[in-house]
DOBA-773796 format. One line per 4 residues: number of its first residue (from 0); their letters; for each residue x, y, z of C-alpha. Coordinates in nm, 2 decimals, padded with zeros to 4 digits. Layout:
<atoms>
NUM> a> X/Y/Z | ...
</atoms>
This chain:
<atoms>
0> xxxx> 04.95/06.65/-01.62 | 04.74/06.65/-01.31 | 04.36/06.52/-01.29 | 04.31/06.94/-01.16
4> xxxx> 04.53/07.14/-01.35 | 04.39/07.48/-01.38 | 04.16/07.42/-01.20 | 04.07/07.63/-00.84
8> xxxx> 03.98/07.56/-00.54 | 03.80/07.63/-00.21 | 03.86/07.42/00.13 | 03.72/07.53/00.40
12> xxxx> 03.89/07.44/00.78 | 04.16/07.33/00.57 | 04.45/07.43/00.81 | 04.47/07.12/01.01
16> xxxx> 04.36/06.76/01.03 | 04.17/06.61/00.72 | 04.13/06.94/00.57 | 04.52/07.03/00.54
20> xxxx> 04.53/06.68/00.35 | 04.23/06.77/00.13 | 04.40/07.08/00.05 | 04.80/06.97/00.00
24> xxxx> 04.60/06.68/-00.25 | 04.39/06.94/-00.41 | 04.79/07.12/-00.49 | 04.92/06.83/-00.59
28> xxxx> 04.67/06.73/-00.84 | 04.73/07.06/-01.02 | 04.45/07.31/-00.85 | 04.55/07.64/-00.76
32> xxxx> 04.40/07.66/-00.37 | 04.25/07.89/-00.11 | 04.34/07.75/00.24 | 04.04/07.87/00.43
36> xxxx> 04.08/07.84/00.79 | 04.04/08.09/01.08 | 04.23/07.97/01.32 | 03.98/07.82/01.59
40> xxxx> 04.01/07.57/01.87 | 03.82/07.23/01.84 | 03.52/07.40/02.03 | 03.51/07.74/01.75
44> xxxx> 03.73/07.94/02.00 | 03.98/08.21/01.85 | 04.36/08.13/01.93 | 04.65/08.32/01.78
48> xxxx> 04.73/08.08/01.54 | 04.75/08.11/01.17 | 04.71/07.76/01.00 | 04.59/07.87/00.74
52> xxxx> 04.97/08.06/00.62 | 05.11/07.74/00.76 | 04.96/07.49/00.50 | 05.01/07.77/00.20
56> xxxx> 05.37/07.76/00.26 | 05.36/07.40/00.24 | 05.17/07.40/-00.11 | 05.43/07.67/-00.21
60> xxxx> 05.71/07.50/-00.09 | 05.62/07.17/-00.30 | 05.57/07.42/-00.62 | 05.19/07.42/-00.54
64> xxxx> 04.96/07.79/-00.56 | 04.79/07.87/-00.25 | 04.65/08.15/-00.06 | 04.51/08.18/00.26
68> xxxx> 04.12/08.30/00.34 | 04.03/08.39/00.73 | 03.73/08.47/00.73 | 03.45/08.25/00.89
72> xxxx> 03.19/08.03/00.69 | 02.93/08.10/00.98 | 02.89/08.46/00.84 | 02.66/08.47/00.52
76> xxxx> 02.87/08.82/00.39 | 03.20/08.66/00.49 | 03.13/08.34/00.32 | 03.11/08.56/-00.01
80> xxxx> 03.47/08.68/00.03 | 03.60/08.34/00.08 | 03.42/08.28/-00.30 | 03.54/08.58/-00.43
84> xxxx> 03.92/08.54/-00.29 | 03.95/08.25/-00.56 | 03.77/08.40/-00.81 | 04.04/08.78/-00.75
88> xxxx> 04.32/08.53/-00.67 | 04.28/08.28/-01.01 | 04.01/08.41/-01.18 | 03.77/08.12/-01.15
92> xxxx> 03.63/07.88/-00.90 | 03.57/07.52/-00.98 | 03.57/07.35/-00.67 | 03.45/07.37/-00.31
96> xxxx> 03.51/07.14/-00.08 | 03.30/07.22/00.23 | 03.52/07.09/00.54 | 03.49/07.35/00.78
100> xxxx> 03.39/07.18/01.19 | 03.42/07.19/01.54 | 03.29/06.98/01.81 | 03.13/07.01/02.13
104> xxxx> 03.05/06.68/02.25 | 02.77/06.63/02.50 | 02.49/06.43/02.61 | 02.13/06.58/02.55
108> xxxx> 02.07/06.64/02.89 | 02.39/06.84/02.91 | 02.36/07.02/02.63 | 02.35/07.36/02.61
112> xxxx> 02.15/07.58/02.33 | 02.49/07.77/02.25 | 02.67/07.42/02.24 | 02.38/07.35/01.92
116> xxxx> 02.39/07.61/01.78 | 02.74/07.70/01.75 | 02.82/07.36/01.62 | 02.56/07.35/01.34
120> xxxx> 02.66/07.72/01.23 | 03.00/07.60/01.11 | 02.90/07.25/00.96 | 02.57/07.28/00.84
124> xxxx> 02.47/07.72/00.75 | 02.89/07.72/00.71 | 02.84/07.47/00.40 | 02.51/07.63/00.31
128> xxxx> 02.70/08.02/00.28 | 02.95/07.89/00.10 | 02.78/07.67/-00.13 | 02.53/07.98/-00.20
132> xxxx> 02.84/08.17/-00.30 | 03.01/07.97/-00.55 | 02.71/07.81/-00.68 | 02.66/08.11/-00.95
136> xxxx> 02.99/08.12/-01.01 | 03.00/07.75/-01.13 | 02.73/07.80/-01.30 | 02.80/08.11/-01.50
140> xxxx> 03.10/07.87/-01.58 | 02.96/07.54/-01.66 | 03.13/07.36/-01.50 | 03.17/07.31/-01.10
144> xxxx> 03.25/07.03/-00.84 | 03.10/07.09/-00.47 | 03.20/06.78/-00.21 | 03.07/06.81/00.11
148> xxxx> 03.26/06.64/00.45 | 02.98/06.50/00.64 | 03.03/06.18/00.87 | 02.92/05.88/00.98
152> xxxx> 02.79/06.03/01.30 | 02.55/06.14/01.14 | 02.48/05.89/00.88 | 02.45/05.60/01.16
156> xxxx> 02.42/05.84/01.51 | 02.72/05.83/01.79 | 02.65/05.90/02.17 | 02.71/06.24/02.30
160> xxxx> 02.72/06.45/01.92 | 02.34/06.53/01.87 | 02.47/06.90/01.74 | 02.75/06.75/01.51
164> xxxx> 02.54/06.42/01.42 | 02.25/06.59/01.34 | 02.49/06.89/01.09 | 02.64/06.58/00.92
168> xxxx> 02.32/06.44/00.87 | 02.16/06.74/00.74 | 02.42/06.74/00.47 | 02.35/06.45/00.35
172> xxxx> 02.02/06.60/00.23 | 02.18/06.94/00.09 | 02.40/06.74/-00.14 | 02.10/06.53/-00.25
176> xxxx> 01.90/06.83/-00.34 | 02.15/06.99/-00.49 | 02.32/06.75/-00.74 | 01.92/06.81/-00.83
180> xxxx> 01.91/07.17/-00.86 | 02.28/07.19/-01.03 | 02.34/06.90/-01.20 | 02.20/07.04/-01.53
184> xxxx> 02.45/07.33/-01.49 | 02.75/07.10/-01.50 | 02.77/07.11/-01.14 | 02.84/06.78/-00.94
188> xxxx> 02.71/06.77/-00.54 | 02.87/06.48/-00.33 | 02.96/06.43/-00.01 | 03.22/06.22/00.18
192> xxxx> 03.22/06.10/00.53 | 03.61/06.08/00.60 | 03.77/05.88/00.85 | 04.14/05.94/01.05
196> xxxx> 04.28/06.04/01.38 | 04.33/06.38/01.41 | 04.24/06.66/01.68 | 03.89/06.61/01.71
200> xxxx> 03.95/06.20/01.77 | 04.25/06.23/01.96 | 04.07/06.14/02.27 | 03.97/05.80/02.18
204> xxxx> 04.32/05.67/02.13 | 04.45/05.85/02.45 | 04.18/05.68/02.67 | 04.26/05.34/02.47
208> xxxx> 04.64/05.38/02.55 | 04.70/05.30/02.19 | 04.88/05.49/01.89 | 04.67/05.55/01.58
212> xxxx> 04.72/05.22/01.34 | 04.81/05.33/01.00 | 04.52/05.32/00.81 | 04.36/05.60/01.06
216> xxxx> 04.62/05.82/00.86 | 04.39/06.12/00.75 | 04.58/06.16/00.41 | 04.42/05.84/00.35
220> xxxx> 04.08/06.04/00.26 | 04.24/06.34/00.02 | 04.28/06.07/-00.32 | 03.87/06.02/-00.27
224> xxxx> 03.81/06.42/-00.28 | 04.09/06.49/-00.55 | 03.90/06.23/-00.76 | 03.55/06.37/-00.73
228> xxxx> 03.72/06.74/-00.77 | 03.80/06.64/-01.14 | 03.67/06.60/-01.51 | 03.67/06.20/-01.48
232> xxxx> 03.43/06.25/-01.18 | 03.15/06.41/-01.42 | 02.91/06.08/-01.40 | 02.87/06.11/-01.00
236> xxxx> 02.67/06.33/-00.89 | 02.44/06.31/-00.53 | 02.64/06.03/-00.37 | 02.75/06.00/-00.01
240> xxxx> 03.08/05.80/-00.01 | 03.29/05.67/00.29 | 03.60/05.52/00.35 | 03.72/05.24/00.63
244> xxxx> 04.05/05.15/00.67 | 04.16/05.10/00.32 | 03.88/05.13/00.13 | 03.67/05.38/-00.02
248> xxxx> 03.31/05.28/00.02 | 03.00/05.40/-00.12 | 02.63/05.42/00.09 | 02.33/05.35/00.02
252> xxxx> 02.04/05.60/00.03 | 01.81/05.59/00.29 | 01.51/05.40/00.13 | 01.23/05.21/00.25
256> xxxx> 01.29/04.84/00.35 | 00.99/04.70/00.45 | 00.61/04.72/00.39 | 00.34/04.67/00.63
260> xxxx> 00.04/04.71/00.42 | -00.35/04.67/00.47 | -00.61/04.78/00.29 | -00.78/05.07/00.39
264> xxxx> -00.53/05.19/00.65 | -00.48/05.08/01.03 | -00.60/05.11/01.34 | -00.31/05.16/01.64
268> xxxx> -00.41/04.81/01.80 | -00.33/04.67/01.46 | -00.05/04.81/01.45 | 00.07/04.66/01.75
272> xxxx> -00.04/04.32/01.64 | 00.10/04.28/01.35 | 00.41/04.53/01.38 | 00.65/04.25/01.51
276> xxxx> 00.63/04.02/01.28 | 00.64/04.25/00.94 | 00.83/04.56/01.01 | 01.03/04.42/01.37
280> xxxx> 01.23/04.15/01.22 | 01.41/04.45/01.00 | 01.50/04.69/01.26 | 01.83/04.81/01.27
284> xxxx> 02.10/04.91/01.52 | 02.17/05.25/01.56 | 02.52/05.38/01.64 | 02.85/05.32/01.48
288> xxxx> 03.21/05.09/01.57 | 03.59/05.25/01.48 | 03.78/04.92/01.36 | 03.85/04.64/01.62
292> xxxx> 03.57/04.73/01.82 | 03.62/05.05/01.95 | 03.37/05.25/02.02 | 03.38/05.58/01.84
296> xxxx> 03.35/05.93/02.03 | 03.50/06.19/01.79 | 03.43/06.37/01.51 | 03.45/06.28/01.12
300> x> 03.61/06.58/01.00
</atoms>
């Protein structure tokens, strides 16, 4: 018996990278799957590929059930269809597992308003369309898992990704709201900030002149998703989870650290006074280190 037998499923840019392994996982566990993926470049440009097809035959050829979806998350209607291909294909739809990127890396001053706005289409309204789709239909059920792939470039910010840094950072606050709003349905709202080295980090290792180690393996991420996907995953609910190296690691919410408190409010050269020597000494670095140092310039999907 798997953890996800009959159990279906939704991944979303799941033909390549981190989301083929979320998918093949998804399979092996037991869920039947849609392999949503249209096909795009790293930047969101068409190609005449169909990785999508690819990774079904792969399911199928391991005894899995898949189908492929092509249709964009970007596009509220479309986003519907990729719901409703589960729902035709396997009559339900229990999970969706919102992995759909690109990237287009830049500095602020070189950024373009296209570059913005094409980037937080697919992460951030992608995650939205879909999530609004299959929402009801989890609901009408009882019963529903929704894990969304955010990253730690948004989490703890990384030079040159203000589009992608501030999608995966906005999901961080979508899944909090809504294991809120769905919880009491039977729904479960998390979201996972993967780590591997696939198309959209290839760049780091090439300038390094090193091979990905083995524990930047991006099947390394799918047992984490598989596990929140299932039955035994009920009690978490509106968690951000991580992994490094070998180990799956869990965040802490943003909260308030430090106090700097005076009765009846402040005045901005009190501020500056005391600022230092209450709220200074817990500042924190922004930014975020790969393992042995490196600095990290690629995407988290």
């Amino acid at each position: 018996m798997g953890l996800l037998d009959g159990r279906a499923a939704v991944v979303t840019g799941s033909g390549r990278g981190i989301g083929r392994e979320f998918a093949l996982a998804l399979a092996h566990a037991g869920a039947q799957v849609v392999v949503n993926d249209v096909g795009a470049s790293l930047d969101g440009k068409g190609t005449g590929e169909d990785p999508a097809a690819a990774v079904c035959a792969e399911i199928e050829a391991q005894g899995g059930t898949a189908i492929p979806n092509h249709d964009s998350v970007t596009d509220f209607d479309a986003a519907s269809r990729i719901a409703a291909s589960a729902v035709d294909a396997f009559g339900r739809l229990d999970i969706l597992v919102n992995n759909a990127g690109i990237v287009r890396d830049r500095t602020l001053v070189k950024m373009t308003e296209e570059d913005f706005d094409a980037v937080l289409a697919v992460h951030l309204k992608g995650s939205f369309n879909c999530a609004r789709h299959a929402a009801p239909i989890m609901r009408e059920a009882g019963y529903g898992r929704i894990i969304n792939i955010t990253s730690s470039a948004g989490l703890r910010g990384n030079f040159g990704q203000t589009n992608y840094g501030a999608a995966k950072a906005a999901l961080m606050g979508l899944t909090f709201i809504w294991a809120l709003e769905l919880g009491r349905s039977g729904i479960t709202v998390n979201a996972v900030a993967p780590a591997g080295a696939t198309r959209m980090t290839a760049g780091l290792f090439e300038r390094s002149g090193n091979a990905p180690p083995p524990e930047q393996d991006p099947a390394l991420n799918a047992p984490l998703v598989v596990f929140l996907a299932s039955e035994r995953a009920g009690h978490v609910n509106g968690q951000i989870l991580g992994r490094t190296d070998y180990a799956y690691t869990l965040f802490q919410h943003p909260k308030q650290i430090a106090f700097m408190w005076r009765d009846g409010g402040w005045t901005p050269e009190l501020v500056a006074e005391h600022f230092d020597q209450v709220l200074g000494q817990h500042l924190q670095t922004p930014g975020m280190v790969m393992p042995g140092g490196m600095e990290f310039l690629g995407g988290g999907q």
